[in-house]
C-alpha positions as CSV (number, residue, x, y, z in Angstrom):
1,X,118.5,82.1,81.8
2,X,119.6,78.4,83.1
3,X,119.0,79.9,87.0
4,X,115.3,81.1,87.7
5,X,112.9,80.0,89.9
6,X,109.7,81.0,90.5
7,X,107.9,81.1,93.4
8,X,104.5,80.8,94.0
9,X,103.0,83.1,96.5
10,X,104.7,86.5,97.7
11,X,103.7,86.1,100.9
12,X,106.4,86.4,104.8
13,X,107.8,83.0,103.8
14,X,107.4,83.2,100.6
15,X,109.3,86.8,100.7
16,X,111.9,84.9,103.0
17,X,113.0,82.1,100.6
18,X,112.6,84.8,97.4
19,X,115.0,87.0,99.4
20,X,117.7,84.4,100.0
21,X,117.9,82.5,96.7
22,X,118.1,86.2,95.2
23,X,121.2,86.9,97.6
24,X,122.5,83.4,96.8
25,X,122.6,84.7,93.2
26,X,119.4,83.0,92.0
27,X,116.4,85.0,89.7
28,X,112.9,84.7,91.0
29,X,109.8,85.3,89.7
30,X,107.3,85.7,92.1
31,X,103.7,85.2,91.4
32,X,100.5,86.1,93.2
33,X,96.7,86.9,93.7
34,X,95.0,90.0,92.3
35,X,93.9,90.0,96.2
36,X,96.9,88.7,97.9
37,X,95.3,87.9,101.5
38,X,98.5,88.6,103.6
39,X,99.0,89.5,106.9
40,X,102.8,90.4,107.1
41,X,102.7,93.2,104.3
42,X,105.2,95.1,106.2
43,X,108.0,92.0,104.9
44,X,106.4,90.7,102.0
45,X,106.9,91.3,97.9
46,X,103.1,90.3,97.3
47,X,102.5,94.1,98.9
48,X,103.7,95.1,95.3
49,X,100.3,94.0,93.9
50,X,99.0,97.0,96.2
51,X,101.6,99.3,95.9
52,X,103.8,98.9,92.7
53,X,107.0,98.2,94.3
54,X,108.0,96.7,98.1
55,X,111.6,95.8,99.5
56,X,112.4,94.1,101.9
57,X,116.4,94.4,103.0
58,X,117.7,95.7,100.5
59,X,115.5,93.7,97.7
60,X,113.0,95.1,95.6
61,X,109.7,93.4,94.4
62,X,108.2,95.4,91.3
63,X,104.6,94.5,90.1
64,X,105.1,93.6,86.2
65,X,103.1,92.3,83.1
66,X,104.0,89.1,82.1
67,X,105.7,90.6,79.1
68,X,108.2,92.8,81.3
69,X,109.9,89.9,83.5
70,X,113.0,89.7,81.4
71,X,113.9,93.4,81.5
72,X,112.4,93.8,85.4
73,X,114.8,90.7,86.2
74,X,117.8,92.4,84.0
75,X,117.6,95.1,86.8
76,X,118.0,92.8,89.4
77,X,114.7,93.5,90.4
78,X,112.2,90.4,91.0
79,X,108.8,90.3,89.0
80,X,106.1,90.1,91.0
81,X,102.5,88.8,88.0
82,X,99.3,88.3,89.0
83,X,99.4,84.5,88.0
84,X,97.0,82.7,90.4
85,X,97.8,79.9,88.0
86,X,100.5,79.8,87.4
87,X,101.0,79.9,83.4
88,X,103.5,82.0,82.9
89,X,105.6,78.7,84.2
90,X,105.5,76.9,81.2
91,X,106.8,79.9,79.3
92,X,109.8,80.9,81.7
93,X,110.8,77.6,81.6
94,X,112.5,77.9,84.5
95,X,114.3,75.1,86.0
96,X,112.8,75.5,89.5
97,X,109.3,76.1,90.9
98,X,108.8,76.4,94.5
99,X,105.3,76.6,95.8
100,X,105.0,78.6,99.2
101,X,101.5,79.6,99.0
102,X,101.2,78.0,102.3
103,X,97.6,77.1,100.9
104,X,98.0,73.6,103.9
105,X,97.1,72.0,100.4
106,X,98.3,71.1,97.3
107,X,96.4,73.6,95.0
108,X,98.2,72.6,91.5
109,X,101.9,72.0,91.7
110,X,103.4,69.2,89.9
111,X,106.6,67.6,89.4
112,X,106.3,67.9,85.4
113,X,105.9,71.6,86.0
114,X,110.1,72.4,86.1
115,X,113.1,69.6,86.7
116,X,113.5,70.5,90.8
117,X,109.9,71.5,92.6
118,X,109.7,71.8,95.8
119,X,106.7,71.7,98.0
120,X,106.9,74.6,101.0
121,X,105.0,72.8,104.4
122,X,101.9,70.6,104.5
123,X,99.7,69.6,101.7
124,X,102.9,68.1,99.5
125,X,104.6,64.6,99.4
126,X,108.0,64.3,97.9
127,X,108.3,61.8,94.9
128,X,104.4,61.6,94.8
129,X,103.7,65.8,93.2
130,X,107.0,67.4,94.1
131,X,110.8,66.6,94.4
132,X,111.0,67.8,98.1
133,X,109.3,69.2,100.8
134,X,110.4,71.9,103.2
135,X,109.4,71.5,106.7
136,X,107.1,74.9,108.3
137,X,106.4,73.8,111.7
138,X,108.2,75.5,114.3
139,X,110.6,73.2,116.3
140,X,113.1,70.7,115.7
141,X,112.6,69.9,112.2
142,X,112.0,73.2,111.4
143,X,113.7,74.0,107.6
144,X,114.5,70.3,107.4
145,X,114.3,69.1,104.0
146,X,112.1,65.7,103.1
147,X,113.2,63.8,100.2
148,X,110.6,61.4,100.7
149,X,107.9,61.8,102.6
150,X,105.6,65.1,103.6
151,X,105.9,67.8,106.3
152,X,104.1,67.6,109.6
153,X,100.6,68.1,109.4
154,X,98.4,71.5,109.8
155,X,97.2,71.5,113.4
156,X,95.6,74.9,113.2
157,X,97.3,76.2,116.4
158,X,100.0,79.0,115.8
159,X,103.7,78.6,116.9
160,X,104.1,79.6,120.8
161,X,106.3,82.9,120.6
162,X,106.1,84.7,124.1
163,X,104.3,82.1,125.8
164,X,101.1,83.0,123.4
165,X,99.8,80.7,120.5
166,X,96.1,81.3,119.3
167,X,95.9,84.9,121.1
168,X,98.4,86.0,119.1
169,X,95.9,85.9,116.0
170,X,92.9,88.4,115.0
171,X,90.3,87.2,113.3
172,X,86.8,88.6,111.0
173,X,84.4,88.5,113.8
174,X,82.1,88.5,111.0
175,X,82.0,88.6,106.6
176,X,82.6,91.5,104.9
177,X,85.3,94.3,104.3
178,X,88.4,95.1,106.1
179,X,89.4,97.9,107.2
180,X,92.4,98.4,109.9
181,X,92.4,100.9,112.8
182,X,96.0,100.6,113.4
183,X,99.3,100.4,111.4
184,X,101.7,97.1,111.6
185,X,104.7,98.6,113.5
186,X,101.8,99.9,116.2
187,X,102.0,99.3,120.0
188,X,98.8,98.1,121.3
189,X,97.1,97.1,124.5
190,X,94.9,93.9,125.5
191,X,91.1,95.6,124.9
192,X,92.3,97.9,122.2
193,X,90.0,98.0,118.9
194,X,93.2,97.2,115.9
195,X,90.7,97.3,113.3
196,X,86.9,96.6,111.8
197,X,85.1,94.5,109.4
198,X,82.0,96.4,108.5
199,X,82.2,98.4,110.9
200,X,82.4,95.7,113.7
201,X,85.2,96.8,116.1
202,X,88.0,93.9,116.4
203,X,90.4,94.6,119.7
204,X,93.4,92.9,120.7
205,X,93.2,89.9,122.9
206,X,97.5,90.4,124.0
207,X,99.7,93.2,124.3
208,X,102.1,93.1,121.7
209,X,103.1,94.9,118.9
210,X,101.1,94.9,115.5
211,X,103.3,92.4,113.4
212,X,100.8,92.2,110.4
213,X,97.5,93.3,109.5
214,X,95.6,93.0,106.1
215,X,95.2,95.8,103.4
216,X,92.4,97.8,103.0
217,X,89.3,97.0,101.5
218,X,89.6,93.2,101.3
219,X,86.6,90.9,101.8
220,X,87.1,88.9,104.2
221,X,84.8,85.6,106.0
222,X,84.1,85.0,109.3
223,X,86.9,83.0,111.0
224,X,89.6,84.6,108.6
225,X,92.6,85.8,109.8
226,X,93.2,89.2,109.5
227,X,96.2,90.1,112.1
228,X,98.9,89.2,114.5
229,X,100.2,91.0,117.5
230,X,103.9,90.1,118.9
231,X,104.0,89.8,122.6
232,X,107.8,90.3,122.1
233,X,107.1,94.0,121.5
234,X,110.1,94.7,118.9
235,X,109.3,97.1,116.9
236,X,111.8,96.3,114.2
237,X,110.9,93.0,114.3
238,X,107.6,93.7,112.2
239,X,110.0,95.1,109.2
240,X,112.7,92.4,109.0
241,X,112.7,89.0,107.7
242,X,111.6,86.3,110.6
243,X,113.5,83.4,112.1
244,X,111.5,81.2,110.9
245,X,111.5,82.5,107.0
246,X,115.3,82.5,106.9
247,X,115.3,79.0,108.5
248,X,113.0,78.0,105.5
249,X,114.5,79.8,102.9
250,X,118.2,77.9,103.7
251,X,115.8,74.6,103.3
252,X,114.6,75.4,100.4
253,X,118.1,76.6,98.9
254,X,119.4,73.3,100.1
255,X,116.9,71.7,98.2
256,X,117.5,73.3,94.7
257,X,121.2,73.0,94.8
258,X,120.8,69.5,95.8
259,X,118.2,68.5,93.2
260,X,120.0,70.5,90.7
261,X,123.0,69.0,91.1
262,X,121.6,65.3,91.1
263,X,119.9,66.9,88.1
264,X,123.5,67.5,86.5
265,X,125.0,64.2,87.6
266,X,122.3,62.0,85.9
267,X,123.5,64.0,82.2
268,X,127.2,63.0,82.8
């Protein structure tokens, strides 16, 4: 199969760009953590890992052994492994990796690793360990595509959406286990306990609606975040596909097709 990419990570951007190369006619592979820490599961194909299956719009993401991606991806379904690592690459042989862990580092992604790899945010630089990098920062450049070069860096301070940045987040007031009081899709008030981390209450600092909250059970650190509330209040907004994935996804698309085809050229 001369048009798979995997992606690593199956978290809300990773699910984005997954979910628009798939559209675009492209198989993915998607690959994750045993414990995938993610915040959106309501929009993400790393919630397979919990649940079996998840779909998002109209695409489904089926937890597989590494020995079932071939007939999973002959049903136009996209296999979601439990390769923190990564090693089912060299096997697939695929001629695109994207890495969209959103890790704010480069955790092991290389150019040698497929002929077109592209580097999702901060932590890559283009020609040094990957081919390109796709821009994550809300704004301007948002989606751009660098050639050369690296994304803006991490500043640790959420996008502004409502006129909230770092109140939008919920974070482990202290280590230990998760456990959420509320459902993502939920309409909560400033003061309102959303969920607890052994048995510590955690409230909402906004009102908003519950855009993302962690699964069940997960251990967590002190610090972590484990939520996000949407001062926007759209309900339907917690179970579609964000602006900012899509804008993301079209960069990274960009950047396959381009590299691809440079790819192509340099055979002729």
């Amino acid at each position: 199969m001369n048009n798979l990419v995997v992606i690593k990570g199956g978290g809300d951007l990773a699910t984005g760009i997954a979910h628009r190369l798939r559209k675009s006619g492209i198989y993915v592979v998607i690959t994750e953590l045993a414990q995938p820490t993610v915040i959106r599961r309501s929009i993400a194909f790393a919630q397979a890992v919990f649940t079996g299956e998840a779909a998002v719009e109209g695409i489904t993401g089926r937890l597989v052994k590494a020995d079932e991606i071939w007939q999973t991806l002959a049903q136009g379904i996209i296999p979601v492994v439990i390769d923190p690592e990564g090693k089912c690459i060299d096997r697939l042989r695929p001629w695109g990796v994207v890495d969209a862990i959103i890790a704010k580092t480069n955790t092991g992604t290389a150019e040698a690793d497929a002929p077109v790899v592209i580097g999702v945010g901060p932590g890559f630089t283009a020609g040094l360990d990957v081919h390109a990098v796709v821009e994550t920062a809300r704004g301007h450049d948002l989606g751009r595509v660098y050639y050369e070069g690296a994304a803006q860096a991490d500043t640790g301070i959420p996008g502004n959406i409502g006129g909230y940045t770092i109140e939008r987040l919920i974070k482990a007031p202290v280590d230990g286990i998760f456990k959420g009081l509320k459902t993502i899709g939920d309409t909560v008030k400033a003061g309102e306990p959303v969920a607890e981390v052994n048995e510590m209450v955690v409230s909402a600092a906004i009102d908003g609606v519950l855009r993302g909250l962690l699964h069940d059970g997960l251990p967590v650190y002190q610090g972590m975040k484990i939520g996000d509330i949407d001062p926007r209040c759209r309900q339907e907004h917690c179970f579609t596909i964000s602006d900012k994935a899509r804008a993301i996804g079209g960069g990274v698309l960009e950047a396959l097709l381009c590299l691809k085809g440079e790819r192509l050229h340099d055979r002729i």
